[in-house]
C-alpha positions as CSV (number, residue, x, y, z in Angstrom):
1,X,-7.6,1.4,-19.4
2,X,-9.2,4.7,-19.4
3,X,-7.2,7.4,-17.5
4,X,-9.1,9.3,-15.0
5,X,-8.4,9.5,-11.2
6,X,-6.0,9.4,-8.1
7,X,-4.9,8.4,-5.3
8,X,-2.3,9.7,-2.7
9,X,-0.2,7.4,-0.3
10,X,0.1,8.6,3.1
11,X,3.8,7.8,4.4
12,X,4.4,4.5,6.3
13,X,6.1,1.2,5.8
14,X,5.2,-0.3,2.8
15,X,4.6,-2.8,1.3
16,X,2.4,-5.4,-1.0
17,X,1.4,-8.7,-1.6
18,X,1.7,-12.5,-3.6
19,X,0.2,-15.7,-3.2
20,X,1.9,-19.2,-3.5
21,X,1.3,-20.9,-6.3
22,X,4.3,-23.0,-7.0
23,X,3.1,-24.5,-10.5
24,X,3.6,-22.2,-13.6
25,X,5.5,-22.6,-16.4
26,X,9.2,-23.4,-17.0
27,X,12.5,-22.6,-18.7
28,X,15.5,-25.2,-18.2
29,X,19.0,-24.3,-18.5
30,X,21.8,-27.1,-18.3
31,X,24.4,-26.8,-15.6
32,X,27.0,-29.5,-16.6
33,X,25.1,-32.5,-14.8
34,X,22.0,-30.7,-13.5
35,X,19.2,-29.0,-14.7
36,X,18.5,-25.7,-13.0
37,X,15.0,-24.8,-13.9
38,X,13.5,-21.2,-13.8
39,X,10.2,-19.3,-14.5
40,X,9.2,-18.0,-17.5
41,X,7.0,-14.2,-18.1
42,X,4.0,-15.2,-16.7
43,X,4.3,-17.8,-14.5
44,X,2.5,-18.5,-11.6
45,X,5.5,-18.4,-8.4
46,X,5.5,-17.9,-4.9
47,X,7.6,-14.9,-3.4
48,X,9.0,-17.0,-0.6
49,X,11.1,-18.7,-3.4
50,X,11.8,-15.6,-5.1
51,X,14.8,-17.4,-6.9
52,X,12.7,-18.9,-9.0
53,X,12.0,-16.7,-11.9
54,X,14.4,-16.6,-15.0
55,X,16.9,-13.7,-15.3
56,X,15.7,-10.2,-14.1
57,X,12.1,-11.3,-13.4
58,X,10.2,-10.7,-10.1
59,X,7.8,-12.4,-8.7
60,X,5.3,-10.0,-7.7
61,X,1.4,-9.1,-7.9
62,X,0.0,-8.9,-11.9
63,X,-0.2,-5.4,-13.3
64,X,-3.9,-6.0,-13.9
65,X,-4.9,-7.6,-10.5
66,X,-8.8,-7.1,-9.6
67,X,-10.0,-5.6,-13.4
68,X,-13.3,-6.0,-13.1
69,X,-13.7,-5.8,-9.8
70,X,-13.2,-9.1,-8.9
71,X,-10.5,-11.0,-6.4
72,X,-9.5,-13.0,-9.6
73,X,-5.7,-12.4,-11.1
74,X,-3.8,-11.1,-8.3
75,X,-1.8,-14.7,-7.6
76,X,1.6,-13.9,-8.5
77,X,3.6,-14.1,-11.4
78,X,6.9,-13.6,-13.0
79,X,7.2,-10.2,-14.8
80,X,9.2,-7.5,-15.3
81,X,8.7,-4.4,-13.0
82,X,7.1,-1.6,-14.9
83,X,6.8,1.6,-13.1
84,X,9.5,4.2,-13.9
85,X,11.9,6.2,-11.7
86,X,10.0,8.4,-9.0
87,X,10.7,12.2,-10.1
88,X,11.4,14.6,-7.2
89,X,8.8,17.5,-6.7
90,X,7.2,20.5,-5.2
91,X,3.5,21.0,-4.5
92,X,2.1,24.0,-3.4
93,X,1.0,25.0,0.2
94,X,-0.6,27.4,1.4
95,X,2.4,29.4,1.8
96,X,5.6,28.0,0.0
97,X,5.9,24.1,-0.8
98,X,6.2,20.4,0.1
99,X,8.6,18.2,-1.5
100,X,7.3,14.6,-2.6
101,X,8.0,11.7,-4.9
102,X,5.5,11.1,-8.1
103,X,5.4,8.9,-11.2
104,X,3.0,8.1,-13.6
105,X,0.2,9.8,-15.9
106,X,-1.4,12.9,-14.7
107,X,-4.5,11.6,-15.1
108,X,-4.3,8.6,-13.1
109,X,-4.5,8.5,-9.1
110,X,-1.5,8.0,-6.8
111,X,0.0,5.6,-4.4
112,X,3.0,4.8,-2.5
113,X,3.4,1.4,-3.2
114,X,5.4,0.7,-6.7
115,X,3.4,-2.3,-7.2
116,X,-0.1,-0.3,-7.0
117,X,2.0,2.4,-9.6
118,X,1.9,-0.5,-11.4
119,X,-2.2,-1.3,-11.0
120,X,-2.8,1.7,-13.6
121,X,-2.6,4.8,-10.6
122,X,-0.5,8.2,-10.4
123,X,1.4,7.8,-7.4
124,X,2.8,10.7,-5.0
125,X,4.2,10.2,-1.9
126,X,4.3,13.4,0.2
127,X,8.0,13.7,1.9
128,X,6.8,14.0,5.5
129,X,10.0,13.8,7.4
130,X,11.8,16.1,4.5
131,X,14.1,13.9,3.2
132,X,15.2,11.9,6.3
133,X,14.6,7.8,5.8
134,X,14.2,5.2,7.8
135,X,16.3,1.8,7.5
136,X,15.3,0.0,10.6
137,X,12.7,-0.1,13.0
138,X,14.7,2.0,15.5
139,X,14.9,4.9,13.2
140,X,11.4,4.4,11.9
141,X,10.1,4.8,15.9
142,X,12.5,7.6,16.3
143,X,11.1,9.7,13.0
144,X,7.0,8.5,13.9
145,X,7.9,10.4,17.6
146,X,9.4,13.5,15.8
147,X,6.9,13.9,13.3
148,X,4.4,16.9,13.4
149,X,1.2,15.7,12.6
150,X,-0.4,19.1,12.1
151,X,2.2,19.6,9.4
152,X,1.8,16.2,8.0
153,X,-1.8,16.1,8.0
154,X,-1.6,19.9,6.0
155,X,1.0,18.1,3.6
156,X,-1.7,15.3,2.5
157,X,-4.6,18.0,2.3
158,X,-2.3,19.8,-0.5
159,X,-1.0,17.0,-2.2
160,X,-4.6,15.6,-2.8
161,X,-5.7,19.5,-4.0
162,X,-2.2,19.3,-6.3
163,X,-3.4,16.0,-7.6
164,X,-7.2,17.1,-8.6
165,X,-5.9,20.5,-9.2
166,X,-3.6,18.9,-12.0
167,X,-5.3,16.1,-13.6
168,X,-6.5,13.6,-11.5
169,X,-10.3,14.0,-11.1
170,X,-10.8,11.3,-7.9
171,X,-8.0,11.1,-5.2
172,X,-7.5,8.3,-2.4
173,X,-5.0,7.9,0.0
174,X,-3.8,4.4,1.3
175,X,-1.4,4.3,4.3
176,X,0.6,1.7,6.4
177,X,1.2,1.2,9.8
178,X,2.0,5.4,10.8
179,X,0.9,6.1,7.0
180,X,-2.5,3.9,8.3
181,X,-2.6,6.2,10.8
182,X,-2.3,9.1,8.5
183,X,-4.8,7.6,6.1
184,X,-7.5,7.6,8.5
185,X,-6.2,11.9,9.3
186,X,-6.2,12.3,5.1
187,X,-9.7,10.6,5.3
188,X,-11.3,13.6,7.8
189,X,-9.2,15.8,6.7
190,X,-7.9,16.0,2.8
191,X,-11.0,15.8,0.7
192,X,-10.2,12.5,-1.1
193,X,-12.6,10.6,-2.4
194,X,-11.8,7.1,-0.4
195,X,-9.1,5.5,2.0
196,X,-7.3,2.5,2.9
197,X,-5.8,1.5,6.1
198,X,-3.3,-0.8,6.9
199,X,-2.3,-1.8,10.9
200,X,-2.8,2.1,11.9
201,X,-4.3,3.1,14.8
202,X,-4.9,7.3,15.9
203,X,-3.9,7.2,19.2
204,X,-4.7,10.3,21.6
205,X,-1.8,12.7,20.8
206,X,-2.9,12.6,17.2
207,X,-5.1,15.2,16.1
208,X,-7.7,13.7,13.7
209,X,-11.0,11.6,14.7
210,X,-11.7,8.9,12.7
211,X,-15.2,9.4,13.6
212,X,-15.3,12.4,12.2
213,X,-14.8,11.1,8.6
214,X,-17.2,12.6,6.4
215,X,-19.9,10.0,5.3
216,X,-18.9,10.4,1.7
217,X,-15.5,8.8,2.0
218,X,-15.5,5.2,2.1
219,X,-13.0,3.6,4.5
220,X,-11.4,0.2,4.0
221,X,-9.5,-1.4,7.2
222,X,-7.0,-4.2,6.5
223,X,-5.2,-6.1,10.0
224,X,-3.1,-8.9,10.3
225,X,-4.7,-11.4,12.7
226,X,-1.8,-11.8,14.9
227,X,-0.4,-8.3,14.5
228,X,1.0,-7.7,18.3
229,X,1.9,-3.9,17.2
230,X,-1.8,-2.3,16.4
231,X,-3.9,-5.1,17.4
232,X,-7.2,-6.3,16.2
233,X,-8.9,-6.1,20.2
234,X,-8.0,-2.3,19.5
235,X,-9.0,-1.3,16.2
236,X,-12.8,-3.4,16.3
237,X,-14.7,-0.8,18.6
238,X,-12.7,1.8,16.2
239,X,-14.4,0.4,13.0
240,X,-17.7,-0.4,15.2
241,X,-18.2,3.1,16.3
242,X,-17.2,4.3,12.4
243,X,-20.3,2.4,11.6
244,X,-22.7,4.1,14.2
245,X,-22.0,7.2,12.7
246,X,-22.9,6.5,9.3
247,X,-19.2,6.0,8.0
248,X,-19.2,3.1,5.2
249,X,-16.2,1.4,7.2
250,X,-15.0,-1.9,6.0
251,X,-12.7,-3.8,8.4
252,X,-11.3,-7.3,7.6
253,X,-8.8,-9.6,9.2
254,X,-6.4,-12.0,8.1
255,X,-5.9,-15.1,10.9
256,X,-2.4,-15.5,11.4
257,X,-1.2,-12.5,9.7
258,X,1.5,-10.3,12.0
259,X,2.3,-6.8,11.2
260,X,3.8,-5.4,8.0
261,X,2.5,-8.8,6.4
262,X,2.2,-6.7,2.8
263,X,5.7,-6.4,3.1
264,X,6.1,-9.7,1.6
265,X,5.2,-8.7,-2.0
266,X,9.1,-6.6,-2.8
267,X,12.5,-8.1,-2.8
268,X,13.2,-5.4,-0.2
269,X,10.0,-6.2,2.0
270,X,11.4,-9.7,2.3
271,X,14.7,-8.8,3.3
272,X,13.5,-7.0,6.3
273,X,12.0,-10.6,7.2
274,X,11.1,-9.6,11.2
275,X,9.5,-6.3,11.8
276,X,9.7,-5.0,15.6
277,X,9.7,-8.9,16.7
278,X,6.8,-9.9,14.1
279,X,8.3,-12.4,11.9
280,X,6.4,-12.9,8.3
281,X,8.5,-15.2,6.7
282,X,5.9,-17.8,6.8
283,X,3.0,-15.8,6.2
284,X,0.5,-17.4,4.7
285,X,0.4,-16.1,0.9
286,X,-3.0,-16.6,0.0
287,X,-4.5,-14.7,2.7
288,X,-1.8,-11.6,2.1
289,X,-2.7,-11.6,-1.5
290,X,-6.3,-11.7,-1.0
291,X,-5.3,-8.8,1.1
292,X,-3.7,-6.9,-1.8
293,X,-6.5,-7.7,-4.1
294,X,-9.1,-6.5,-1.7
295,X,-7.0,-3.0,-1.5
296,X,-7.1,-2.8,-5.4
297,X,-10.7,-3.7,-5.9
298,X,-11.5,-1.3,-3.5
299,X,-9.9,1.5,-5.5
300,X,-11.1,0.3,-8.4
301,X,-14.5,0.7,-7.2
302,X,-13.9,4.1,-5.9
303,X,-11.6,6.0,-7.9
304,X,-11.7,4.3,-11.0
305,X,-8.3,2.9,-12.7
């Protein structure tokens, strides 16, 4: 894999992706009358039964989903989880620094999703809310209503200058929900070389246009179908008018799909099961990993991997 760009993960809840695929191989293990059967390193699984895998094993997206460009090999499998331990940092400002959370190799791009750490990128998350974390959904709307956008918005201009400035040569930033909302700011905004968007809108109080992307930076727009939170009826004339300007905006649309549906693809995604009264715990698994595959292939096509 030859090591060459990044990309940068606007803040947001995140999350992932897996499909269902409940044939694969397996280990058995006898339990006095019963046999308790598991997955073996490689298997195919589904995350809703993510029991199923033997020992320490997750059942998560392939580390080389979409080589090639393709949609092909992003079903999930059992495997052990590869990224190493986020290190704590500084990048510079303007005047002073911005503290944020980075693994991988220089010279790969950066994400905030482990599971795209995983895909081959250098991943750094820009601390927006300086240090303060949300557990639940209240605290989540409390720190999105606190949060100064001019100040985040200068935070993921200088953390995509940090990552070119050190090593990465191409630089995207992928957001969710309030980090999709950021991710369409980082797109006008931070010189990076492409963007993806998940379930963010920019509503008026927020000062970035996503009209006024520059041309050069392709946008991808992912949605969940039946997300009540950003709906589709609201972000169509968004992706529509992106077009009349000359932006190369991609939106898709997954039928059935509620908010937060890339959730689903960490152990910790899935325990959160209902986000703000949208309930994924029956989402369907091909379309979110087609999602996720769509999201890698994307960056593979514009930054490399």
């Amino acid at each position: 894999m030859p090591a060459s760009q990044a990309a940068t993960v606007a803040n947001g809840a995140t999350n992932g992706v897996t499909n269902g695929a409940t044939n694969g191989a397996t280990n058995g293990a006898s339990i006095g009358k019963a046999a308790k059967l598991c997955r073996s390193p490689g298997a195919l699984c589904s995350f809703y039964k993510n029991d199923t895998c033997c020992g320490r094993l997750l059942c998560t997206v392939p580390t080389d989903c979409g080589v090639g460009g393709g949609l092909d090999g992003c079903l999930p499998v059992c495997r052990n989880q590869t990224v190493g331990e986020f290190e704590k940092i500084q990048f510079p400002l303007d005047v002073g620094t911005a503290p944020g959370f980075e693994v991988g190799p220089k010279t790969q791009p950066a994400v905030i999703v482990v599971q795209i750490a995983e895909q081959g990128y250098r991943v750094l998350v820009p601390d927006l809310y300086r240090g303060d974390i949300a557990l639940e959904v209240t605290q989540a709307l409390r720190l999105r209503g606190e949060l100064n956008w001019n100040e985040g918005i200068k935070d993921v201009q200088y953390a995509a200058k940090y990552l070119k400035s050190t090593g990465s040569p191409k630089v995207a930033i992928v957001g969710f929900c309030m980090g999709g909302t950021m991710a369409f700011c980082g797109a006008q905004y931070a010189d990076v070389d492409a963007a993806i968007v998940f379930y963010g809108l920019v509503e008026d109080h927020i000062p970035c246009d996503p009209l006024k992307i520059p041309t050069s930076v392709p946008v991808q727009v992912q949605f969940g179908g039946d997300d009540s939170i950003t709906t589709v009826a609201a972000v169509k004339p968004v992706v529509r008018a992106m077009r009349e300007e000359g932006i190369d905006a991609q939106l898709y649309v997954y039928p059935g799909l509620p908010h937060a549906y890339l959730n689903a693809i960490t152990p910790e995604g899935r325990q959160l099961r209902i986000v703000m009264g949208q309930d994924f715990r029956t989402a369907n698994e091909t379309l979110v990993t087609l999602s996720f595959a769509r999201m890698i292939s994307f960056l593979r096509q514009h930054i490399g991997s």
